[in-house]
N, C-alpha and C positions, 0 to 999 in steps of 0.2 A: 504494500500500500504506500502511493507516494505522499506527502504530504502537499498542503495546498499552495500556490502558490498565490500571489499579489493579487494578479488578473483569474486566480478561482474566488478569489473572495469580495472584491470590489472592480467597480469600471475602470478603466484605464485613465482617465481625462477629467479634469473636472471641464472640460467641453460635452463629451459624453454622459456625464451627469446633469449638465443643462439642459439638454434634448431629454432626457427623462422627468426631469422637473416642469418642464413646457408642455408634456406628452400629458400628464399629469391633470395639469393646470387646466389643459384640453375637455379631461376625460370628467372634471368636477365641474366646470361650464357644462357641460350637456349631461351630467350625470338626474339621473330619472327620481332621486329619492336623497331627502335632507343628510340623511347618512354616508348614501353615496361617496356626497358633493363633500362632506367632511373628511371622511377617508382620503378621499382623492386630491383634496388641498394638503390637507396634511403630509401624503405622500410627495407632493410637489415641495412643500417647503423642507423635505427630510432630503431630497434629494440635492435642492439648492443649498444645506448647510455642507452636505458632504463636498459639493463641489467648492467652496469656499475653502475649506478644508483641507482638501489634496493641495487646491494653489496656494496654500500657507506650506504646508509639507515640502511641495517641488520648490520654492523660493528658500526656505533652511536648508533644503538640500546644497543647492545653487551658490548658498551664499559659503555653508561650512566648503564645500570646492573649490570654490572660487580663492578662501582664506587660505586652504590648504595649499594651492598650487600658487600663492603670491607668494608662503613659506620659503615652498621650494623653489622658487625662484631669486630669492633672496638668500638662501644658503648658496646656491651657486654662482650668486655674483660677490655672494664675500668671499667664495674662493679663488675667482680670478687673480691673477699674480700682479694685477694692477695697486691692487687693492695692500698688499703686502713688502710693503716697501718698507 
């Protein structure tokens, strides 16, 4: 048994989460019954938190990489032999 990965357990995109929160939103505008129309907003605003969410995630990620490889980038210009005089 493998375990699950990223995209077995969540959308890939919070773009992809937006088109499910839109889909949503769709399906409680024409939904037949007050309950419906509840479930079905609610599920749209559960989707739009998630997508908020991932683009909080992908930007920490972004940003810890970004710091990481300015690191490494500055260990390697303090070894240039300019530097060592």
């Amino acid at each position: 048994m493998r375990l699950p990965t990223r995209s077995d357990v969540i959308p890939g995109d919070a773009k992809e989460c937006r088109k499910h929160a839109l889909r949503c939103a769709e399906l409680a505008a024409t939904a037949g019954t007050p309950q419906s129309r509840a479930m079905f907003f609610e599920l749209s605003k559960n989707w739009e938190k998630l997508a908020v969410q991932q683009q909080d995630a992908f930007a920490t990620v972004t940003d810890e990489t970004m710091f990481q490889e300015s690191l490494n980038l500055t260990k390697w210009l303090s070894s240039l032999p300019i530097w060592k005089r």
